[in-house]
Gaussian input, Z-matrix of N, CA and C with variables (Angstrom, degrees):
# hf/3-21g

backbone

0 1
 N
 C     1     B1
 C     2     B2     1     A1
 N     3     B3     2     A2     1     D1
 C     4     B4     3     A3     2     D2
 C     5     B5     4     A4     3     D3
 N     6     B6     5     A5     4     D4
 C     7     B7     6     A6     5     D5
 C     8     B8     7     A7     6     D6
 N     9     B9     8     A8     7     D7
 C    10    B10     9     A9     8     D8
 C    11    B11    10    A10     9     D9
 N    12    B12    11    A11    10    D10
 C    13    B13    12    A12    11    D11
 C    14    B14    13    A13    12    D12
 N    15    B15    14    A14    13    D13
 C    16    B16    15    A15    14    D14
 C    17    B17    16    A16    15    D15
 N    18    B18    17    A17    16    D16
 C    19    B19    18    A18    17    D17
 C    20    B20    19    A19    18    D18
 N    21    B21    20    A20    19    D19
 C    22    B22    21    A21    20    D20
 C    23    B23    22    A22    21    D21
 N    24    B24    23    A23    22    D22
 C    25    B25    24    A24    23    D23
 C    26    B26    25    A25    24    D24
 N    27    B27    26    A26    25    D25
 C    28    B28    27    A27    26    D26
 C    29    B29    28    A28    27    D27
 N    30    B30    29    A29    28    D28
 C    31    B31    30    A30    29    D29
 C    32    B32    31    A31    30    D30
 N    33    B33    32    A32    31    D31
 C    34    B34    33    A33    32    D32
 C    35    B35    34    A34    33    D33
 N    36    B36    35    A35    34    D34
 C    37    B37    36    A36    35    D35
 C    38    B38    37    A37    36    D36
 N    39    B39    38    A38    37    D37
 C    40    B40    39    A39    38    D38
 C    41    B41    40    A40    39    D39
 N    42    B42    41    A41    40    D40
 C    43    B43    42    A42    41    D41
 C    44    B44    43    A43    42    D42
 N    45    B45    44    A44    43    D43
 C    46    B46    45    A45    44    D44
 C    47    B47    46    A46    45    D45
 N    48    B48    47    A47    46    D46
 C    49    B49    48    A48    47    D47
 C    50    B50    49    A49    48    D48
 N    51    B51    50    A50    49    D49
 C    52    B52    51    A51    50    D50
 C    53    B53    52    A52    51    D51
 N    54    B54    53    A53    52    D52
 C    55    B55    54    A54    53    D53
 C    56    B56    55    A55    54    D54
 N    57    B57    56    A56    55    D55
 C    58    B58    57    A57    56    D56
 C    59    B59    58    A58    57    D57
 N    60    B60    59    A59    58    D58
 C    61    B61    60    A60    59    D59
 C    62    B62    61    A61    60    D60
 N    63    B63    62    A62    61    D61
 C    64    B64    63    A63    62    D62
 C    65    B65    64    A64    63    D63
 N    66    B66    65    A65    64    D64
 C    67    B67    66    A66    65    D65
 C    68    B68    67    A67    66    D66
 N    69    B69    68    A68    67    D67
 C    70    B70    69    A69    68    D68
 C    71    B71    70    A70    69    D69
 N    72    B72    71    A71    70    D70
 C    73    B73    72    A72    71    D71
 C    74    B74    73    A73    72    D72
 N    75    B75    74    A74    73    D73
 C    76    B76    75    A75    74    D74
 C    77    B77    76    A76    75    D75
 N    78    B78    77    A77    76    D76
 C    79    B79    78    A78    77    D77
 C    80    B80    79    A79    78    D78
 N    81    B81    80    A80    79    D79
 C    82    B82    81    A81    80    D80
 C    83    B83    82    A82    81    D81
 N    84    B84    83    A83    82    D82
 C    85    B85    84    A84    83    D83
 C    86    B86    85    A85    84    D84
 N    87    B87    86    A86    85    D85
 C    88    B88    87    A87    86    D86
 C    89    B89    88    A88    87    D87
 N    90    B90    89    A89    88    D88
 C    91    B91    90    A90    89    D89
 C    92    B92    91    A91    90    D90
 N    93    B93    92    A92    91    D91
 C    94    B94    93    A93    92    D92
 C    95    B95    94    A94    93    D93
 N    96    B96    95    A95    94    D94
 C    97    B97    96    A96    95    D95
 C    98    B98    97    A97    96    D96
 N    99    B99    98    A98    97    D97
 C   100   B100    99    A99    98    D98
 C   101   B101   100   A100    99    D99
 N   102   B102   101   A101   100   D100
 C   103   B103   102   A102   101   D101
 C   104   B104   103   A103   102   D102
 N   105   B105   104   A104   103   D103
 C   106   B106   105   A105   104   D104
 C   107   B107   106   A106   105   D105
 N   108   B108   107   A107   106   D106
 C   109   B109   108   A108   107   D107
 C   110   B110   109   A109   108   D108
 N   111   B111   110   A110   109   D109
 C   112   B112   111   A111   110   D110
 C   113   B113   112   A112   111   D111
 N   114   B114   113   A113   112   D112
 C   115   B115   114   A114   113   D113
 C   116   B116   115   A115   114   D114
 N   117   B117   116   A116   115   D115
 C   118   B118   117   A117   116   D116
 C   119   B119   118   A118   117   D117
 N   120   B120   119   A119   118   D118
 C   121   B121   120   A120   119   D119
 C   122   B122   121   A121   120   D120
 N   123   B123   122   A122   121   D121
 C   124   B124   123   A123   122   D122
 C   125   B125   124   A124   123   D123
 N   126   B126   125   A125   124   D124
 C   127   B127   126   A126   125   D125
 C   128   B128   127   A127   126   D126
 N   129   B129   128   A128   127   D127
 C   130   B130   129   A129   128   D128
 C   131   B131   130   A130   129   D129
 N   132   B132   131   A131   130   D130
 C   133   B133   132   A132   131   D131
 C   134   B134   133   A133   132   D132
 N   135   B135   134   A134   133   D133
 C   136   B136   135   A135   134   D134
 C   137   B137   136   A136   135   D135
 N   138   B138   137   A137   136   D136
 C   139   B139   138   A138   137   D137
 C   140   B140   139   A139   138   D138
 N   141   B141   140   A140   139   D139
 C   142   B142   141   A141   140   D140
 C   143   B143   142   A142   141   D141
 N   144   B144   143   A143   142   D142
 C   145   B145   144   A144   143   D143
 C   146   B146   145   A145   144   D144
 N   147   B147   146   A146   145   D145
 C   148   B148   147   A147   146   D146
 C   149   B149   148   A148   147   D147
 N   150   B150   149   A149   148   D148
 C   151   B151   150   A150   149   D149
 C   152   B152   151   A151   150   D150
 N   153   B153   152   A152   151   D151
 C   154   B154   153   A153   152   D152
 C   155   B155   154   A154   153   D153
 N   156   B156   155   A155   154   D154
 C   157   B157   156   A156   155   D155
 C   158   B158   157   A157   156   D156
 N   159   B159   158   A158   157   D157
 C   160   B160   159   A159   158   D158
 C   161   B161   160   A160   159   D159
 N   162   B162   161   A161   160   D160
 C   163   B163   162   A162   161   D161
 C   164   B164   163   A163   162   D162
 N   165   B165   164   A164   163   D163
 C   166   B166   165   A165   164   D164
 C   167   B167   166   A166   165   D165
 N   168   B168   167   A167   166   D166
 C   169   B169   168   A168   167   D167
 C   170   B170   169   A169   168   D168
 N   171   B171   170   A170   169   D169
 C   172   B172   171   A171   170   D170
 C   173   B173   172   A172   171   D171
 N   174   B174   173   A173   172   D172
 C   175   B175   174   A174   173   D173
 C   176   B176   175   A175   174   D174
 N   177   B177   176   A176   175   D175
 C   178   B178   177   A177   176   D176
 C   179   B179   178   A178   177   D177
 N   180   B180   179   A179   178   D178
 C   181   B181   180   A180   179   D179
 C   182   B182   181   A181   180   D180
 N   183   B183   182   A182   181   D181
 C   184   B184   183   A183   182   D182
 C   185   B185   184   A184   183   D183
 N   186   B186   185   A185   184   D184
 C   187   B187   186   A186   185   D185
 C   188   B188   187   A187   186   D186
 N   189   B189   188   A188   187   D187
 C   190   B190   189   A189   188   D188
 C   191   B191   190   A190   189   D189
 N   192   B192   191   A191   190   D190
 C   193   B193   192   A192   191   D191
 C   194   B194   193   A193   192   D192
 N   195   B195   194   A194   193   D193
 C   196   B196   195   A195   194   D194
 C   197   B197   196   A196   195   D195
 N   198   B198   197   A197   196   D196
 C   199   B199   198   A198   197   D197
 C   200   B200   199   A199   198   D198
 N   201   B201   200   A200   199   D199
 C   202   B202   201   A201   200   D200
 C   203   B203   202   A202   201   D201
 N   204   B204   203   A203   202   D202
 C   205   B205   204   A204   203   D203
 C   206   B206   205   A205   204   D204
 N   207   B207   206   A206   205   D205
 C   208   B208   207   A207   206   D206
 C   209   B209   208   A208   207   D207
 N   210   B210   209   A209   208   D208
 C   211   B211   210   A210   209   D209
 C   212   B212   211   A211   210   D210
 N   213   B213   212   A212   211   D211
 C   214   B214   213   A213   212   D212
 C   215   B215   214   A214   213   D213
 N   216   B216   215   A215   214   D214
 C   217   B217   216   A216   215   D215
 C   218   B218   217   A217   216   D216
 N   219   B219   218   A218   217   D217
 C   220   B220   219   A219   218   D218
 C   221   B221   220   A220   219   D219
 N   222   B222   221   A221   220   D220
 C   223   B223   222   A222   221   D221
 C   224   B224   223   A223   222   D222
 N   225   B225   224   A224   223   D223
 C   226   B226   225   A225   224   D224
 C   227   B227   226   A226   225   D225
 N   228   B228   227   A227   226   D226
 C   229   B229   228   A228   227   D227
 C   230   B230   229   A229   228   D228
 N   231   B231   230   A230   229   D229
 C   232   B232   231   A231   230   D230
 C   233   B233   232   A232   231   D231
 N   234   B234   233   A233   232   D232
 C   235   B235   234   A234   233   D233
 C   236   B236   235   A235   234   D234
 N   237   B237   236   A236   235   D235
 C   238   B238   237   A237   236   D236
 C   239   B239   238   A238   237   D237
 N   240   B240   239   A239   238   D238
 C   241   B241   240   A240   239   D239
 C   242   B242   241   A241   240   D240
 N   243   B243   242   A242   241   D241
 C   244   B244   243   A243   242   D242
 C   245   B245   244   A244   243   D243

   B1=1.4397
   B2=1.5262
   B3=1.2756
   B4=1.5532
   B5=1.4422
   B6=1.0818
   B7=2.0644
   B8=1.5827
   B9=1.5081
   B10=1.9518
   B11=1.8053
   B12=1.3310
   B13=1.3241
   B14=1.9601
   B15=1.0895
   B16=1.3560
   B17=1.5763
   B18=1.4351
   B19=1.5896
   B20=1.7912
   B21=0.8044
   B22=1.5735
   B23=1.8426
   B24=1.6342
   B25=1.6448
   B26=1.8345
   B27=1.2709
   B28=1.7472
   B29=1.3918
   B30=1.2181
   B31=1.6642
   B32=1.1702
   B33=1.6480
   B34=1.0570
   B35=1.6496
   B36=1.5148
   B37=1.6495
   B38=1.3905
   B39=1.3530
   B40=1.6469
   B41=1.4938
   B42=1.2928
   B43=1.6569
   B44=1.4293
   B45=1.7732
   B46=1.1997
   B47=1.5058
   B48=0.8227
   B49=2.0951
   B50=1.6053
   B51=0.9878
   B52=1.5835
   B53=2.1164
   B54=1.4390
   B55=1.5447
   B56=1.7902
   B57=1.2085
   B58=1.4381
   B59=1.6526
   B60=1.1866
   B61=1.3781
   B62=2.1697
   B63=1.4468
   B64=1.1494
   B65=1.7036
   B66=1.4431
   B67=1.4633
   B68=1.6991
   B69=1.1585
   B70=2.1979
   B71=1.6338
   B72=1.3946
   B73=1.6963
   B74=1.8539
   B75=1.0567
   B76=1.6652
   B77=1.6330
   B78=1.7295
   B79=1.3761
   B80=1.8842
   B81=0.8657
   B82=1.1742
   B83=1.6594
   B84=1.3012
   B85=1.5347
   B86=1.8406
   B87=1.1556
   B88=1.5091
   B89=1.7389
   B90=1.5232
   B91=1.3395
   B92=1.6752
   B93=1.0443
   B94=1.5160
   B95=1.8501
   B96=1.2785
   B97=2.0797
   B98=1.5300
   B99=0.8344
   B100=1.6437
   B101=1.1047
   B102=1.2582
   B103=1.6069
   B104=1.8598
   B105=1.2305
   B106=1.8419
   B107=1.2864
   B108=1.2537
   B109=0.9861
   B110=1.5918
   B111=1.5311
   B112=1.6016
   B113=1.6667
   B114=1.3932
   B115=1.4318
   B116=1.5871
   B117=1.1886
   B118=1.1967
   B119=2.0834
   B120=1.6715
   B121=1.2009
   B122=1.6240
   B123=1.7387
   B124=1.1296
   B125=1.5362
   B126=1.9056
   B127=1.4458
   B128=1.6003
   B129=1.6024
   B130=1.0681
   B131=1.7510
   B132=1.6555
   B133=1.6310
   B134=1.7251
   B135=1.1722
   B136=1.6448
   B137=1.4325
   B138=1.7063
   B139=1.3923
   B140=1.3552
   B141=1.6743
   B142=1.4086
   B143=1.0603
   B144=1.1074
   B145=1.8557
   B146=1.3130
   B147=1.3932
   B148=1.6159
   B149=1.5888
   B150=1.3350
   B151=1.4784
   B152=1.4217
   B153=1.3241
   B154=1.6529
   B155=2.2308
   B156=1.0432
   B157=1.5317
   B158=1.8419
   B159=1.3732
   B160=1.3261
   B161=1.7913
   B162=1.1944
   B163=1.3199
   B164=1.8338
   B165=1.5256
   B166=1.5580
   B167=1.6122
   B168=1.1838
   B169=1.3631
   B170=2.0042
   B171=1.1854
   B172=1.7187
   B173=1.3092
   B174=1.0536
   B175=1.5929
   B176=1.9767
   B177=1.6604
   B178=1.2391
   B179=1.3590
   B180=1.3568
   B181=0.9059
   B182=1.6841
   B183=1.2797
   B184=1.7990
   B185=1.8621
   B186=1.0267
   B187=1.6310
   B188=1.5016
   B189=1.2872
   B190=1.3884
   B191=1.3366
   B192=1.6405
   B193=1.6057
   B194=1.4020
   B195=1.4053
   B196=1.1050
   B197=1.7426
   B198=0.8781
   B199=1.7922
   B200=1.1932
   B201=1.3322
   B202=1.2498
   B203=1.6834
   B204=1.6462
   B205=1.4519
   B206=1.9266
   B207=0.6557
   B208=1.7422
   B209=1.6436
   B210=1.3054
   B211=1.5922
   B212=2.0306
   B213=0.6811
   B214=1.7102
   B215=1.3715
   B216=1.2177
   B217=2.0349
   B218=1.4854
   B219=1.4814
   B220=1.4079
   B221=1.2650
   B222=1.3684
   B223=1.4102
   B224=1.4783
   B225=1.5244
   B226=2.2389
   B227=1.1763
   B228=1.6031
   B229=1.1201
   B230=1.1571
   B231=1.0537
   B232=1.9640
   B233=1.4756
   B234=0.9984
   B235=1.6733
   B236=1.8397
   B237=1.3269
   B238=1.0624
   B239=1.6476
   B240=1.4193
   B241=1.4199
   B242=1.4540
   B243=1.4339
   B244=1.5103
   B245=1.3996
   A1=109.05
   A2=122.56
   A3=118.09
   A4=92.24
   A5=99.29
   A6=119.50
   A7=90.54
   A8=83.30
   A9=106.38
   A10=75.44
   A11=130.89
   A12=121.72
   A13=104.31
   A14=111.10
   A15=118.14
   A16=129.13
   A17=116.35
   A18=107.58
   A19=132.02
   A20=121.58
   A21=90.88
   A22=132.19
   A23=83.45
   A24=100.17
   A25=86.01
   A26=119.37
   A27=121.74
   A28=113.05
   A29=149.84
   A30=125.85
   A31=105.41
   A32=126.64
   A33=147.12
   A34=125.67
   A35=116.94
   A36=102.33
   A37=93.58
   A38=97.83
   A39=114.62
   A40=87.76
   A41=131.30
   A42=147.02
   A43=132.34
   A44=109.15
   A45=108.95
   A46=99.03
   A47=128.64
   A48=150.46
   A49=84.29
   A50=120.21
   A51=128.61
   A52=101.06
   A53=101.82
   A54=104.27
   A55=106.87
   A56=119.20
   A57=105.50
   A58=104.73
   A59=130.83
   A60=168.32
   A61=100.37
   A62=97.44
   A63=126.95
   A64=88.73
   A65=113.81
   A66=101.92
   A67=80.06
   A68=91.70
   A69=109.40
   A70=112.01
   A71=95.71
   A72=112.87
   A73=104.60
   A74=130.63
   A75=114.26
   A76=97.18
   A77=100.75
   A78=99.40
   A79=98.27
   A80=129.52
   A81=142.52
   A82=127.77
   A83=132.89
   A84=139.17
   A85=99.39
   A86=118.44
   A87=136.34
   A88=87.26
   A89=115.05
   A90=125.71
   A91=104.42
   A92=107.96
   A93=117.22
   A94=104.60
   A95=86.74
   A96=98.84
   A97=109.78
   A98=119.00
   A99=112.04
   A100=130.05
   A101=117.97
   A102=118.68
   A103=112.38
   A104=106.36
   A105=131.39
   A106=117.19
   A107=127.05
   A108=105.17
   A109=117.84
   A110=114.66
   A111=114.90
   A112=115.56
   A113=98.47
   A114=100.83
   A115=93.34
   A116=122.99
   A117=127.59
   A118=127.01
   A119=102.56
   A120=87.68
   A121=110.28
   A122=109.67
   A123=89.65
   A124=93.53
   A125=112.52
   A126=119.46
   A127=97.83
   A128=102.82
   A129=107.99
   A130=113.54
   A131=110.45
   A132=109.60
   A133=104.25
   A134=116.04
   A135=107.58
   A136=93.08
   A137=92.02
   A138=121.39
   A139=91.79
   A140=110.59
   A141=127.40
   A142=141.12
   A143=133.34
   A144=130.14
   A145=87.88
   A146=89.92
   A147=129.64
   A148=104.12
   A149=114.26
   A150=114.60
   A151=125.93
   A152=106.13
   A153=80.50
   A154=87.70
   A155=107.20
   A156=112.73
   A157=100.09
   A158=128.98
   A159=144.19
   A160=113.25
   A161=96.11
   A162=99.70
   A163=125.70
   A164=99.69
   A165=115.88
   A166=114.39
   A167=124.76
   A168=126.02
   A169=112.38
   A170=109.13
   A171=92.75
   A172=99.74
   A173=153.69
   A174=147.84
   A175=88.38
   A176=116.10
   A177=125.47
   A178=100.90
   A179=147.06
   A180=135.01
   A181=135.13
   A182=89.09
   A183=103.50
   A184=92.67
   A185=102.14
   A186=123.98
   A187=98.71
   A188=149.43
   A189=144.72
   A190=97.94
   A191=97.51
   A192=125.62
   A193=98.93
   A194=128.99
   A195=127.68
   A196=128.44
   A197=122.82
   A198=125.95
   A199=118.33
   A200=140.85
   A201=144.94
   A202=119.66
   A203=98.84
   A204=137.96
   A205=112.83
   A206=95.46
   A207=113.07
   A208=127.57
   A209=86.41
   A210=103.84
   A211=90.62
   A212=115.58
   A213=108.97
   A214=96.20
   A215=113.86
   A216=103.86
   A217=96.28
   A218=105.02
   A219=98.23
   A220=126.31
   A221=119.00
   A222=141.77
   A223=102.02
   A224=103.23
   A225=111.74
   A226=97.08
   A227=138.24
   A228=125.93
   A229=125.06
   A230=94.26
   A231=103.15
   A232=109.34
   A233=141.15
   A234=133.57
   A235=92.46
   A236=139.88
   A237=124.88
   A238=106.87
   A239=121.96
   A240=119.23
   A241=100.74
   A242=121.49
   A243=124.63
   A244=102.70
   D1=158.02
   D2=-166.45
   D3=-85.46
   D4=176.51
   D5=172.78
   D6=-109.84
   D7=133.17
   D8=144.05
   D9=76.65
   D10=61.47
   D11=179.56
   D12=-120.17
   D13=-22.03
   D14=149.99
   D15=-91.75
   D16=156.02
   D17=165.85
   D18=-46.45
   D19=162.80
   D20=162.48
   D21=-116.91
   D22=39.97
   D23=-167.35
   D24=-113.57
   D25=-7.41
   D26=178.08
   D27=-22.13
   D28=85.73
   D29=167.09
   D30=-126.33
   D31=-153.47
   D32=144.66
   D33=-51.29
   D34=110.56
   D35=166.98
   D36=-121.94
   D37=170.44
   D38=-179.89
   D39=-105.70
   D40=139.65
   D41=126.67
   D42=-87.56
   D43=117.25
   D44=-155.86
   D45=-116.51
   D46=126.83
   D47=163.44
   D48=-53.70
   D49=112.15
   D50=171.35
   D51=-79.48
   D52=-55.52
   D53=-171.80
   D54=-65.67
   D55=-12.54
   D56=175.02
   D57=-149.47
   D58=36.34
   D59=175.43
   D60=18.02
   D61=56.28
   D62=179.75
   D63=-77.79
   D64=154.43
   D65=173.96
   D66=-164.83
   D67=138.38
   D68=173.55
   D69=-142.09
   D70=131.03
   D71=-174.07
   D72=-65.06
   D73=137.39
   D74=151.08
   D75=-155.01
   D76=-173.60
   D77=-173.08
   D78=-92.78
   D79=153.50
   D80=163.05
   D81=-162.21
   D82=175.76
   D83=-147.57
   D84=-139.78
   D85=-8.64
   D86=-176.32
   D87=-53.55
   D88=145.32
   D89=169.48
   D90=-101.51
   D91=137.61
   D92=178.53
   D93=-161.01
   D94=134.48
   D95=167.65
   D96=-96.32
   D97=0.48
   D98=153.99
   D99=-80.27
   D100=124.89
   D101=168.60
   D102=-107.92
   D103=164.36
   D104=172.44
   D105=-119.34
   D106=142.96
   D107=145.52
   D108=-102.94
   D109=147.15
   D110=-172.49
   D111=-80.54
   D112=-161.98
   D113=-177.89
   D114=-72.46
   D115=-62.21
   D116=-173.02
   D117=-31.17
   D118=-18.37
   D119=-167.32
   D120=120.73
   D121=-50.12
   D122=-155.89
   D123=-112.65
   D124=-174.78
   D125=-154.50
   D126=-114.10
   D127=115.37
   D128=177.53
   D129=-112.06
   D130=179.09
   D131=-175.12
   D132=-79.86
   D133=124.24
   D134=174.34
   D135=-95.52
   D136=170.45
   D137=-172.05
   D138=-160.37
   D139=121.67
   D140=146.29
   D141=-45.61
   D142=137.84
   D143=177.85
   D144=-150.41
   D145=142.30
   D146=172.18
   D147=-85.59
   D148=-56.31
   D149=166.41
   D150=-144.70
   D151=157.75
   D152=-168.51
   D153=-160.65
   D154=173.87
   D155=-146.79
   D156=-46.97
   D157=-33.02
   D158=175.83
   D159=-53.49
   D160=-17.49
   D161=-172.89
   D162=-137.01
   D163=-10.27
   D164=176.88
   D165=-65.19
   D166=112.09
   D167=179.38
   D168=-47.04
   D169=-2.37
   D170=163.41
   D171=-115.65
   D172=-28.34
   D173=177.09
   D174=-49.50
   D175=-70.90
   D176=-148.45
   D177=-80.75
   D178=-3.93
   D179=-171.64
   D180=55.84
   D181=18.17
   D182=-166.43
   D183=-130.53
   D184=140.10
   D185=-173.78
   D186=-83.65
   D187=149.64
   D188=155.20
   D189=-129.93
   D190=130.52
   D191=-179.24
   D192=-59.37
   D193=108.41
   D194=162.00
   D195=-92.75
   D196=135.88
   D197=174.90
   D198=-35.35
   D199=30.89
   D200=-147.97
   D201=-41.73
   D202=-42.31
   D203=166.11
   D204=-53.03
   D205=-46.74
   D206=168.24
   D207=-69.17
   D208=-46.41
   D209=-176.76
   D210=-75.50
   D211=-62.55
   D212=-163.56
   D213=-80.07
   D214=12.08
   D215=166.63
   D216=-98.77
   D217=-27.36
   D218=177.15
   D219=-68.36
   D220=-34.21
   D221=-159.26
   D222=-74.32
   D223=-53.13
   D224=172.49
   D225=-55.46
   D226=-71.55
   D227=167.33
   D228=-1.12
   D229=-94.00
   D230=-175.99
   D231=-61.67
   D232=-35.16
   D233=-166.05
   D234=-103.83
   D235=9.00
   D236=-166.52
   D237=-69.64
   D238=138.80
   D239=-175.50
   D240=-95.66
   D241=114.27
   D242=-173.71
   D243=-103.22

């Protein structure tokens, strides 16, 4: 196997579903200043999610009423050419 073929920041992060506060351990290299502590006890790097397979309207099969009205006030907002 080669050397030096991963990062060397590789560990454990927790990923947490913020909208339905789902949270799953894996290995990943993602930088984050948040920490958790897990089931286990110990303090791992969190990482936020907005959505994630627990909560995506095609995984769940359930539609969620979204702000549609909001979202494209947001969108002029931000892209507005002044």
């Amino acid at each position: 196997m080669k050397k030096d073929l991963h990062p060397s920041n590789y560990r454990l992060v927790v990923f947490k579903d913020m909208s339905n506060d789902y949270a799953f351990i894996t290995k990943s290299c993602i930088d984050t200043k948040e920490t958790i502590q897990w089931e286990d006890g110990q303090e791992y790097p969190l990482v936020k999610l907005e959505i994630s397979h627990t909560s995506h309207p095609f995984y769940t099969g359930k539609m969620k009423l979204v702000d549609t009205a909001g979202r494209i006030d947001k969108f002029r907002n931000r892209y507005n050419k002044k």
